[in-house]
mmCIF entry with sequence, helices, sheets and N, C-alpha, C, O atoms, coordinates in Angstrom:
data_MODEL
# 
_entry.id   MODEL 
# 
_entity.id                         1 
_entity.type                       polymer 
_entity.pdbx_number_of_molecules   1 
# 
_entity_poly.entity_id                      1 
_entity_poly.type                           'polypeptide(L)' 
_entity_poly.nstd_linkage                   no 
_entity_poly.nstd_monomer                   no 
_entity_poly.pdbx_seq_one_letter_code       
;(UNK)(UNK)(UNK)(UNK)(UNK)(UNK)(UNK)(UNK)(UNK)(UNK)(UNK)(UNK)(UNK)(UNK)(UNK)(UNK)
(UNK)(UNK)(UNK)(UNK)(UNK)(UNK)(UNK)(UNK)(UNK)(UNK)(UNK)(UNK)(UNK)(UNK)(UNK)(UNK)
(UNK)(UNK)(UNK)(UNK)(UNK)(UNK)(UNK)(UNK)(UNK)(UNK)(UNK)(UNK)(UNK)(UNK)
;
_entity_poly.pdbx_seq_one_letter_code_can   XXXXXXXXXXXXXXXXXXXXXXXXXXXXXXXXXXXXXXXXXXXXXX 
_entity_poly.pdbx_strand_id                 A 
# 
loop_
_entity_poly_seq.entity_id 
_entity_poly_seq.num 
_entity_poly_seq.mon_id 
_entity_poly_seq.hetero 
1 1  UNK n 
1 2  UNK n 
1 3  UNK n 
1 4  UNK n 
1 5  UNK n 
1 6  UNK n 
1 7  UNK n 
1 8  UNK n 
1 9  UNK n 
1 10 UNK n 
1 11 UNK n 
1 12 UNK n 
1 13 UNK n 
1 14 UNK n 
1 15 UNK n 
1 16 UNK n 
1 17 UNK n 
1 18 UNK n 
1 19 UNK n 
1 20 UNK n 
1 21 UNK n 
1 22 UNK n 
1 23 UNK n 
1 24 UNK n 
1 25 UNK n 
1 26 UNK n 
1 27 UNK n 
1 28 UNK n 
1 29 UNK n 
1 30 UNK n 
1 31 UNK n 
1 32 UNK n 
1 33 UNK n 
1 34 UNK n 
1 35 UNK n 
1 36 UNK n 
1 37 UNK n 
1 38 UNK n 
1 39 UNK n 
1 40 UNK n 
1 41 UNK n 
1 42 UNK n 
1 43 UNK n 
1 44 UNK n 
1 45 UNK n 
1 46 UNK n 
# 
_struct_asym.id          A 
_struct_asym.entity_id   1 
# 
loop_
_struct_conf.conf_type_id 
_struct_conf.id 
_struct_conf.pdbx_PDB_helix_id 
_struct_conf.beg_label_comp_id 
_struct_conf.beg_label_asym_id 
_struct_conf.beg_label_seq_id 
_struct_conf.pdbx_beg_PDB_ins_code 
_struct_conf.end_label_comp_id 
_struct_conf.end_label_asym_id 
_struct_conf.end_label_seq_id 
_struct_conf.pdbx_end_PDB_ins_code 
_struct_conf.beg_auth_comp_id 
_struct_conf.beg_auth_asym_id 
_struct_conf.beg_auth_seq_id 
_struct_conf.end_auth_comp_id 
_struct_conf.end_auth_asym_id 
_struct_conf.end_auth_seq_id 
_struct_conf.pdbx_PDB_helix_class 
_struct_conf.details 
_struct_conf.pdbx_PDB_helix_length 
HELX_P HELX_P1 AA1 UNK A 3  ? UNK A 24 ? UNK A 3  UNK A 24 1 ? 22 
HELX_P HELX_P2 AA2 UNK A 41 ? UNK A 43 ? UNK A 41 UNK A 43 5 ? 3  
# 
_struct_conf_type.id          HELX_P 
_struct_conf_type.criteria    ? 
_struct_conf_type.reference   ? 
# 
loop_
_atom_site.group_PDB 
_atom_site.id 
_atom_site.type_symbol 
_atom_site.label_atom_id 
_atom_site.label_alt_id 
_atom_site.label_comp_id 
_atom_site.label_asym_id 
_atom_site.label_entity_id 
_atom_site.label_seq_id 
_atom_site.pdbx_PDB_ins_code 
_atom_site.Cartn_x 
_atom_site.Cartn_y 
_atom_site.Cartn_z 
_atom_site.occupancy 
_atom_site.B_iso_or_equiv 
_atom_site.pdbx_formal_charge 
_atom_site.auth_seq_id 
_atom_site.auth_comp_id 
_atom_site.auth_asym_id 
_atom_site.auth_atom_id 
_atom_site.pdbx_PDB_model_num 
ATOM 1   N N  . UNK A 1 1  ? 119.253 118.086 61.896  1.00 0.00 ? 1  UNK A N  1 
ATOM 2   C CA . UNK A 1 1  ? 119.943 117.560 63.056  1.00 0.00 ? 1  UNK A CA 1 
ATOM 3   C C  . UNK A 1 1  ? 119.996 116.032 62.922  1.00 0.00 ? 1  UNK A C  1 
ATOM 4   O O  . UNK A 1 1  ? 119.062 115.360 62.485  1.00 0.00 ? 1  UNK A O  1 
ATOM 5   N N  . UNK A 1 2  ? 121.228 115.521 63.357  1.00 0.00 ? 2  UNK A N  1 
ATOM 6   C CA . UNK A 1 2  ? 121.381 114.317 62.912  1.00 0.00 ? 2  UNK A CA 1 
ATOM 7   C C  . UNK A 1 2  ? 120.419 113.356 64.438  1.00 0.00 ? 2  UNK A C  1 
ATOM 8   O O  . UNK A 1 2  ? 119.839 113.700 65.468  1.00 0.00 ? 2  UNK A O  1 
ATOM 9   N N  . UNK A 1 3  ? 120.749 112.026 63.712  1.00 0.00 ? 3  UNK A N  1 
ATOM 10  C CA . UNK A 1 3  ? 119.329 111.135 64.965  1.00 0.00 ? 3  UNK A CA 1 
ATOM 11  C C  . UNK A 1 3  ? 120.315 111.100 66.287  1.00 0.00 ? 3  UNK A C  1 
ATOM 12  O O  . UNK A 1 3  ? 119.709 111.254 67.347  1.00 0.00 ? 3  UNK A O  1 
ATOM 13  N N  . UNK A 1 4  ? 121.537 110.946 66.372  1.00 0.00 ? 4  UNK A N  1 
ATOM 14  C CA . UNK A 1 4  ? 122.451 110.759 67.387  1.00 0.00 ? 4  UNK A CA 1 
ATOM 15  C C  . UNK A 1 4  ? 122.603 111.896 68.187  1.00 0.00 ? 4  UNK A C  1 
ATOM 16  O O  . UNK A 1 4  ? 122.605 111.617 69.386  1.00 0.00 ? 4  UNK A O  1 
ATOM 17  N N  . UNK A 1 5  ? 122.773 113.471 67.844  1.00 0.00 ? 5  UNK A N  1 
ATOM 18  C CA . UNK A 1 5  ? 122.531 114.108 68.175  1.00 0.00 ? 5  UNK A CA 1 
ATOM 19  C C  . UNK A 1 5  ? 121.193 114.428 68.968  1.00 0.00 ? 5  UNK A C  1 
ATOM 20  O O  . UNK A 1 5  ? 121.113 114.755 70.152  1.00 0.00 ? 5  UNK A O  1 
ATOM 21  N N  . UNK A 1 6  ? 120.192 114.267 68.085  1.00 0.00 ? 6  UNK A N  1 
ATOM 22  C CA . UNK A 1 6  ? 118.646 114.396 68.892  1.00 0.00 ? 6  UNK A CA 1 
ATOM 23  C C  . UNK A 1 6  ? 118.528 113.286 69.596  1.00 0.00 ? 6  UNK A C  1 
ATOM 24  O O  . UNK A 1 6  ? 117.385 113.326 70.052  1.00 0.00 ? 6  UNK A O  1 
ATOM 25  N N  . UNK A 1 7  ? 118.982 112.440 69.905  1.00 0.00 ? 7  UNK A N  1 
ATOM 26  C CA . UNK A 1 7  ? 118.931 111.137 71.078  1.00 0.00 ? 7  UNK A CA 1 
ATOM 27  C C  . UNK A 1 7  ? 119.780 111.857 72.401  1.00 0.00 ? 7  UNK A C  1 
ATOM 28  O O  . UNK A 1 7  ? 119.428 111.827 73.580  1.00 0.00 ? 7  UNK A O  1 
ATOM 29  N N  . UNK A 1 8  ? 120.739 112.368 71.951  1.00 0.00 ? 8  UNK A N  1 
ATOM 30  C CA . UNK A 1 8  ? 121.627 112.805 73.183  1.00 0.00 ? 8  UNK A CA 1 
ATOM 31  C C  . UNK A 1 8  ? 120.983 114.241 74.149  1.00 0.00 ? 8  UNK A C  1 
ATOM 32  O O  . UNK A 1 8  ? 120.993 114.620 75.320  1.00 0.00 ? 8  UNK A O  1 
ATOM 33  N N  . UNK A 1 9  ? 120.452 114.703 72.815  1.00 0.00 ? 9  UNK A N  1 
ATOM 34  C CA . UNK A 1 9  ? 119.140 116.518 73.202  1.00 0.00 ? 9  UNK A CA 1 
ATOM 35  C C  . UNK A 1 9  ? 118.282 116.152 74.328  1.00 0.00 ? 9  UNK A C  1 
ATOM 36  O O  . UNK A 1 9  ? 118.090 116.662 75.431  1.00 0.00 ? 9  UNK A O  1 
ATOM 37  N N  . UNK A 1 10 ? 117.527 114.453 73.348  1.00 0.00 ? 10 UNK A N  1 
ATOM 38  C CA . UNK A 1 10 ? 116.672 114.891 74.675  1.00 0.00 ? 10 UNK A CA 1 
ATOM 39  C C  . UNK A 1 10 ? 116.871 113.991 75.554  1.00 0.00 ? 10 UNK A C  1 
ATOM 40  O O  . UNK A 1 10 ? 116.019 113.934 76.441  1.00 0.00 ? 10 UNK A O  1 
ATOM 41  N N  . UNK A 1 11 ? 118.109 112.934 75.619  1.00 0.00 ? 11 UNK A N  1 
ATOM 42  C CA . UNK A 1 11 ? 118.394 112.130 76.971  1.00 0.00 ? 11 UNK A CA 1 
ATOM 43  C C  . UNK A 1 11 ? 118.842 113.283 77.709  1.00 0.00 ? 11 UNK A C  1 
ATOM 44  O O  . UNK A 1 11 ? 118.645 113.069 78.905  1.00 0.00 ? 11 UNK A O  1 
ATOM 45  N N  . UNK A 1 12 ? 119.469 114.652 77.471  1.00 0.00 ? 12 UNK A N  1 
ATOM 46  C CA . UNK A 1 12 ? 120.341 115.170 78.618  1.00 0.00 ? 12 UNK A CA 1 
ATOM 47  C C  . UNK A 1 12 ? 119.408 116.182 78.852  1.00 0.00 ? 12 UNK A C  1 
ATOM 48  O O  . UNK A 1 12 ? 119.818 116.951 79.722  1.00 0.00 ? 12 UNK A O  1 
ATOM 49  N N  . UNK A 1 13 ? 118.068 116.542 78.310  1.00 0.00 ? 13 UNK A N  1 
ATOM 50  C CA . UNK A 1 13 ? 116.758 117.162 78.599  1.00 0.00 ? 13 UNK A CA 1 
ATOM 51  C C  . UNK A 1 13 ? 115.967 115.869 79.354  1.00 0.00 ? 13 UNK A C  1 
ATOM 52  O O  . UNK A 1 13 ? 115.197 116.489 80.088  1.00 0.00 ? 13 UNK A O  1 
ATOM 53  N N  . UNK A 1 14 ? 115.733 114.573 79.578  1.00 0.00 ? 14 UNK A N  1 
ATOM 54  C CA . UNK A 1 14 ? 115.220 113.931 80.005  1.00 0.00 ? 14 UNK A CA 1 
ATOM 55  C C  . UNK A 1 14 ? 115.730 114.282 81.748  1.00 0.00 ? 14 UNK A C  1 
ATOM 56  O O  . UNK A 1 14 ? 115.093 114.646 82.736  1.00 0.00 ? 14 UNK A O  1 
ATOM 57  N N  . UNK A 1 15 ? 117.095 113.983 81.522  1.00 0.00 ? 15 UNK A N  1 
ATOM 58  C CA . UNK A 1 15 ? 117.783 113.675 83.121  1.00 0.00 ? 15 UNK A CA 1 
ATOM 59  C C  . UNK A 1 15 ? 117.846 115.140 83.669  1.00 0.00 ? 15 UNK A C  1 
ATOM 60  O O  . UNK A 1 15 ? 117.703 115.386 84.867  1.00 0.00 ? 15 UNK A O  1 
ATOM 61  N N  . UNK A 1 16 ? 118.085 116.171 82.645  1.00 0.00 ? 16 UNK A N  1 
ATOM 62  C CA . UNK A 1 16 ? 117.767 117.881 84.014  1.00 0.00 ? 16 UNK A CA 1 
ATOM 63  C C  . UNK A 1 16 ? 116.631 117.939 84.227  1.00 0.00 ? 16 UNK A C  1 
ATOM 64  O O  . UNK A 1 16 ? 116.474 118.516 85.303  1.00 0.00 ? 16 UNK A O  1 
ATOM 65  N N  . UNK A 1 17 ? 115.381 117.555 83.636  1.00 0.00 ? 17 UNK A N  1 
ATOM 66  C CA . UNK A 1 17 ? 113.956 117.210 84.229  1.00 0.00 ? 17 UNK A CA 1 
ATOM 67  C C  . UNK A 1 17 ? 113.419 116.622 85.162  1.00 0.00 ? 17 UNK A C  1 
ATOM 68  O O  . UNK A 1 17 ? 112.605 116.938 86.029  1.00 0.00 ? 17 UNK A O  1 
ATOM 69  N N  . UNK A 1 18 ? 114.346 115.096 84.703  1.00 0.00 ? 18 UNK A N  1 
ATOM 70  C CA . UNK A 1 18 ? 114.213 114.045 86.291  1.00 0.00 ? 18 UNK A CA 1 
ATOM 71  C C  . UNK A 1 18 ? 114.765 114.915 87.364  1.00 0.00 ? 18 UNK A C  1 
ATOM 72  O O  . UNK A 1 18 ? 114.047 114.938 88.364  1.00 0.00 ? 18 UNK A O  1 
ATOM 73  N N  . UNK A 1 19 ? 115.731 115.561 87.423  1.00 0.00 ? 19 UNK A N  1 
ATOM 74  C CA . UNK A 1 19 ? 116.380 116.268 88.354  1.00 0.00 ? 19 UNK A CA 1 
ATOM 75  C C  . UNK A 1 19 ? 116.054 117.150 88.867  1.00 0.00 ? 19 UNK A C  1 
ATOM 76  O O  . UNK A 1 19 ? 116.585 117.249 89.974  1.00 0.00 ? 19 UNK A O  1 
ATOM 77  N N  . UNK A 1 20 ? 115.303 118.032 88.592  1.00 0.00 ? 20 UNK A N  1 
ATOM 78  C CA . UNK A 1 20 ? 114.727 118.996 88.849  1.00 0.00 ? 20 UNK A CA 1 
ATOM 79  C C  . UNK A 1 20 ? 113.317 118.673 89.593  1.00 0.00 ? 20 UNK A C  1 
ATOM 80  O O  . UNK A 1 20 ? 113.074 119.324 90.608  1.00 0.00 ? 20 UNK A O  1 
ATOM 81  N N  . UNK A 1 21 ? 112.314 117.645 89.122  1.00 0.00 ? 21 UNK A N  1 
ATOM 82  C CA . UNK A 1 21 ? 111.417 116.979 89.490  1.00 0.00 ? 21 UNK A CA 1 
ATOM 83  C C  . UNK A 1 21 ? 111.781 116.258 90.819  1.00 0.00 ? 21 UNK A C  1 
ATOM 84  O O  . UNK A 1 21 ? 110.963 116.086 91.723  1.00 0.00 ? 21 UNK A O  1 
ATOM 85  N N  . UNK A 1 22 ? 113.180 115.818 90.864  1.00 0.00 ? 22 UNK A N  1 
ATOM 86  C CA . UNK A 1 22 ? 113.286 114.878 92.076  1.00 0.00 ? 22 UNK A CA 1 
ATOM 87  C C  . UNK A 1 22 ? 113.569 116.243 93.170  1.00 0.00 ? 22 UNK A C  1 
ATOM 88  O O  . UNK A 1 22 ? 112.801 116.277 94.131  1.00 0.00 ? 22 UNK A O  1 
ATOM 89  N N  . UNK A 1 23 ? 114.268 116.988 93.109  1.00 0.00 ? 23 UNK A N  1 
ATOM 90  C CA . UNK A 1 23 ? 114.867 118.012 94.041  1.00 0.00 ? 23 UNK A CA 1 
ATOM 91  C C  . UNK A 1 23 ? 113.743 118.827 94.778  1.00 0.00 ? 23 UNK A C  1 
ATOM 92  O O  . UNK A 1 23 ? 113.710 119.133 95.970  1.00 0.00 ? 23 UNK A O  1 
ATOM 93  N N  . UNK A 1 24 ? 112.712 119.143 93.664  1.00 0.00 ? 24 UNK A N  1 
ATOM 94  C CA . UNK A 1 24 ? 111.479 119.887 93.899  1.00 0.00 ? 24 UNK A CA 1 
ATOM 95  C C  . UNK A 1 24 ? 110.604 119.114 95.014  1.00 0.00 ? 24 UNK A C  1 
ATOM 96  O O  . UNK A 1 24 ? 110.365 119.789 96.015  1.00 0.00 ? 24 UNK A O  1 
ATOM 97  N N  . UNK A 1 25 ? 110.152 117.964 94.994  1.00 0.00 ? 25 UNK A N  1 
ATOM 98  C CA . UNK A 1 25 ? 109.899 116.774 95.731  1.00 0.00 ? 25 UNK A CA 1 
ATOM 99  C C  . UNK A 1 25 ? 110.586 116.084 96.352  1.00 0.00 ? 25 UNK A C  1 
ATOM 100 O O  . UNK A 1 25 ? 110.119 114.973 96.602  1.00 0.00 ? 25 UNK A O  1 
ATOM 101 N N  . UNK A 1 26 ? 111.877 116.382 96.842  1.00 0.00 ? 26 UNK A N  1 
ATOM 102 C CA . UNK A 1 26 ? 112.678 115.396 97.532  1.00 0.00 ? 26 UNK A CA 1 
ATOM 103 C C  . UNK A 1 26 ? 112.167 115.911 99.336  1.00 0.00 ? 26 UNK A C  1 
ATOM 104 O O  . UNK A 1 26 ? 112.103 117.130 99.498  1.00 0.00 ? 26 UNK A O  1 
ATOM 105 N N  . UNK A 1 27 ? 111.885 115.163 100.383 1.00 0.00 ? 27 UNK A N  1 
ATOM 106 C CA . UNK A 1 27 ? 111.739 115.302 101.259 1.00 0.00 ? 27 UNK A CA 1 
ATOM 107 C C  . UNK A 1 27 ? 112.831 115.244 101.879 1.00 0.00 ? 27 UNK A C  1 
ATOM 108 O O  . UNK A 1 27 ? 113.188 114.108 102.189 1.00 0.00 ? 27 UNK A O  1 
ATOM 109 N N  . UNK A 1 28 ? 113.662 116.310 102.245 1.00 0.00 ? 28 UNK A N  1 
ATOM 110 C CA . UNK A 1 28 ? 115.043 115.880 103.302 1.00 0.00 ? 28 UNK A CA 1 
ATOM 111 C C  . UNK A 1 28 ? 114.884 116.334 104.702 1.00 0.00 ? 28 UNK A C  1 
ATOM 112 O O  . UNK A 1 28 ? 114.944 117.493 105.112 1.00 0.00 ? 28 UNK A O  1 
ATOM 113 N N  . UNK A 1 29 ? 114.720 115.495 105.224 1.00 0.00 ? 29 UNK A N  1 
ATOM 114 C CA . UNK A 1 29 ? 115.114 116.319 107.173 1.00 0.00 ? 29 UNK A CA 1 
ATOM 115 C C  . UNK A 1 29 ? 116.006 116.908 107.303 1.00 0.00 ? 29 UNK A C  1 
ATOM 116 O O  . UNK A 1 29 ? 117.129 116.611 106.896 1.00 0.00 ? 29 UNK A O  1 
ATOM 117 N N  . UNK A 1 30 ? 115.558 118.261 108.143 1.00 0.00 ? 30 UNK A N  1 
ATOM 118 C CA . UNK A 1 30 ? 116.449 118.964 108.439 1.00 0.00 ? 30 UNK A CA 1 
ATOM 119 C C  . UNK A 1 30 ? 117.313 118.378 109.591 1.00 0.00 ? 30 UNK A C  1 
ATOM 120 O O  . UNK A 1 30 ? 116.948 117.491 110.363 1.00 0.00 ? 30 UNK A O  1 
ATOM 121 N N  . UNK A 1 31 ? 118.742 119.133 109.586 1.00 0.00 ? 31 UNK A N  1 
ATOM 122 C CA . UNK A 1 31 ? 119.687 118.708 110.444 1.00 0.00 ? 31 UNK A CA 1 
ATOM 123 C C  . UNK A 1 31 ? 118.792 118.571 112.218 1.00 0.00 ? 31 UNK A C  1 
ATOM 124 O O  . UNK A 1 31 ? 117.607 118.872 112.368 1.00 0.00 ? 31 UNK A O  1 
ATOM 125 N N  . UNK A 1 32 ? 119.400 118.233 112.981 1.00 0.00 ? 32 UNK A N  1 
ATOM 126 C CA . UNK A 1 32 ? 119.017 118.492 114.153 1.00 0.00 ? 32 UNK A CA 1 
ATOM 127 C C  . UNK A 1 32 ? 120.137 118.486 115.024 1.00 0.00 ? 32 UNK A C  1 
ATOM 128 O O  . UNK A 1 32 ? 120.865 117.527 114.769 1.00 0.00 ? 32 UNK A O  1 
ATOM 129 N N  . UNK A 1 33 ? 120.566 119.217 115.988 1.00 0.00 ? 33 UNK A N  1 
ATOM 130 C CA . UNK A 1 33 ? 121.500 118.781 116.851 1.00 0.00 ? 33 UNK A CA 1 
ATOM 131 C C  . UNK A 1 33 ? 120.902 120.470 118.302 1.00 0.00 ? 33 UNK A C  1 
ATOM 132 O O  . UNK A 1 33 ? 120.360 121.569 118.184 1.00 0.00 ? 33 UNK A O  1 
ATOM 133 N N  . UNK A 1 34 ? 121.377 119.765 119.263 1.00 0.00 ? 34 UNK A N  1 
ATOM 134 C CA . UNK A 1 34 ? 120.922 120.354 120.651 1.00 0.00 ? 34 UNK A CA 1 
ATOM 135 C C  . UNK A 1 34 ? 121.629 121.925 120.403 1.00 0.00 ? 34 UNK A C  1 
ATOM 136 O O  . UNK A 1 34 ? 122.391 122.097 119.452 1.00 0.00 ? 34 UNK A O  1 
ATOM 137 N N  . UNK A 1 35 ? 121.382 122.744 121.106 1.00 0.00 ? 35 UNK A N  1 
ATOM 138 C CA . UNK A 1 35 ? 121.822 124.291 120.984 1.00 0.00 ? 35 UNK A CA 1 
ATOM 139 C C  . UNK A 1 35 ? 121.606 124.584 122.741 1.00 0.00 ? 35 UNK A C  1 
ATOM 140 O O  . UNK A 1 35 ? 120.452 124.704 123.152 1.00 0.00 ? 35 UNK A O  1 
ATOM 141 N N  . UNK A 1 36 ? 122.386 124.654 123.394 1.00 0.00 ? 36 UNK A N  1 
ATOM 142 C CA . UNK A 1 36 ? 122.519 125.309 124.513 1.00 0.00 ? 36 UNK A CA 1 
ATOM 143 C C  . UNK A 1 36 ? 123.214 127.102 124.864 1.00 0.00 ? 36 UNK A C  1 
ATOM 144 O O  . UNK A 1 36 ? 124.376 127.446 124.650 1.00 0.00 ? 36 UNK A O  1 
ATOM 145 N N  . UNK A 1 37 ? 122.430 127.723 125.265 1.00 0.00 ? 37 UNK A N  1 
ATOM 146 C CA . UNK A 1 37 ? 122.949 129.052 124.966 1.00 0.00 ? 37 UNK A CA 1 
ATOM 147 C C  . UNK A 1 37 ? 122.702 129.692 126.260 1.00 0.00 ? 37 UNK A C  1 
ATOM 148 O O  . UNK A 1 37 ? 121.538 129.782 126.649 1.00 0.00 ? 37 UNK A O  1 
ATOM 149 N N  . UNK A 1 38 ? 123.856 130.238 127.114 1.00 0.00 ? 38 UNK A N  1 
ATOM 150 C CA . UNK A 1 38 ? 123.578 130.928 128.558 1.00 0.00 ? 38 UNK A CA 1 
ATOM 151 C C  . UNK A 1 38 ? 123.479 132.197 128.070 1.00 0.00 ? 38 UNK A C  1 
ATOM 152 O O  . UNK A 1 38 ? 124.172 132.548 127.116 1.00 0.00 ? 38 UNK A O  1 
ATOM 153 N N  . UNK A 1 39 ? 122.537 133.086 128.719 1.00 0.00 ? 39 UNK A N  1 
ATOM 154 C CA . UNK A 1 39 ? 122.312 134.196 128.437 1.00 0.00 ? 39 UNK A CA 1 
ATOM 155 C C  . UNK A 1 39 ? 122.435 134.598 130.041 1.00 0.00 ? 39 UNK A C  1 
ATOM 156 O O  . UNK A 1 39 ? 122.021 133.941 130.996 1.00 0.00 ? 39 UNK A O  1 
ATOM 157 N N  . UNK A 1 40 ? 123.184 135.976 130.054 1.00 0.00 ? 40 UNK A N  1 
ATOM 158 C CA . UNK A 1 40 ? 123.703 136.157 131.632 1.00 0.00 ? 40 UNK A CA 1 
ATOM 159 C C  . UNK A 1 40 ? 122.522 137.273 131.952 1.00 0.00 ? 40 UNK A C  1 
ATOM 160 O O  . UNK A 1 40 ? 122.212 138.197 131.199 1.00 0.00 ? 40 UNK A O  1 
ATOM 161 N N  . UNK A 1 41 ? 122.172 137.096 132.721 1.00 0.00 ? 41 UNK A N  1 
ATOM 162 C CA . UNK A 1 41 ? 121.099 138.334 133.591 1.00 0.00 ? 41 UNK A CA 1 
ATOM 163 C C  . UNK A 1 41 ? 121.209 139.538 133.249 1.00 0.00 ? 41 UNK A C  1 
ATOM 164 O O  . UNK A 1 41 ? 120.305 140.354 133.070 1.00 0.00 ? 41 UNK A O  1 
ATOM 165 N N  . UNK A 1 42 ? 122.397 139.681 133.145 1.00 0.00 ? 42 UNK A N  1 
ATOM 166 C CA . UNK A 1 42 ? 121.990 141.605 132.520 1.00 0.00 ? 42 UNK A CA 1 
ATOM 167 C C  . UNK A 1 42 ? 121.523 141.860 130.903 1.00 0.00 ? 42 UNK A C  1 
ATOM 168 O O  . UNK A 1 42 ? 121.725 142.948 130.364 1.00 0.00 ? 42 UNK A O  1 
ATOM 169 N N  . UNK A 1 43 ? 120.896 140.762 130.222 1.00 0.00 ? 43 UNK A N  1 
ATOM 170 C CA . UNK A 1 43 ? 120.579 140.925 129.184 1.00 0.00 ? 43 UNK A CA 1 
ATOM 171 C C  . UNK A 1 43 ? 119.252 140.408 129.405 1.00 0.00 ? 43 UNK A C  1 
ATOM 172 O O  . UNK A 1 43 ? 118.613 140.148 128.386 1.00 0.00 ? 43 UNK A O  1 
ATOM 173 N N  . UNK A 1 44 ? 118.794 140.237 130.331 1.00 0.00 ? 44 UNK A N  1 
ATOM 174 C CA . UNK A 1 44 ? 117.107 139.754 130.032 1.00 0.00 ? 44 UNK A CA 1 
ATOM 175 C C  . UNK A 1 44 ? 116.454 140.938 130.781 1.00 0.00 ? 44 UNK A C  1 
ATOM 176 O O  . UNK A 1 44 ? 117.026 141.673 131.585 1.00 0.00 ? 44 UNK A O  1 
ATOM 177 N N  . UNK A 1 45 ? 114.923 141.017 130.314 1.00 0.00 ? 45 UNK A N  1 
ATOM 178 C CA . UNK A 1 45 ? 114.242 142.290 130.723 1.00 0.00 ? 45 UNK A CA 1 
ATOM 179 C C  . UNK A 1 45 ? 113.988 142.214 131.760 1.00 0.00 ? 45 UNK A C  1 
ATOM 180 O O  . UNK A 1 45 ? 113.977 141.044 132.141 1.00 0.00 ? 45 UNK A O  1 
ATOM 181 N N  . UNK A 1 46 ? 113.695 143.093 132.673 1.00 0.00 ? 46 UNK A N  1 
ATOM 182 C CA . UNK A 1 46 ? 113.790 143.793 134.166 1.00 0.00 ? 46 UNK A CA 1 
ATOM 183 C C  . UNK A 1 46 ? 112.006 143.639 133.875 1.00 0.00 ? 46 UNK A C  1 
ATOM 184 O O  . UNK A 1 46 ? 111.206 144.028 134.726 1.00 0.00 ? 46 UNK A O  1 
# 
């Protein structure tokens, strides 16, 4: 395998690693937004 080739192997094995490493560990907040929901009386228990 030529050296240009194995430079490119494992830069594009370097960065799906970083990537995978960052995603695994990435802390994202979940969405948030208000939810209002009427539920009419003949569906709640007696």
């Amino acid at each position: 395998m030529s050296t240009v080739r194995r430079s490119l192997l494992l830069t594009l094995l370097v960065v799906i690693l970083g990537s995978v490493i960052f995603l695994a560990t990435w802390d994202h907040p979940p969405e948030v937004r208000q939810i209002e929901l009427v539920v009419p009386d003949e569906q709640l228990p007696r």
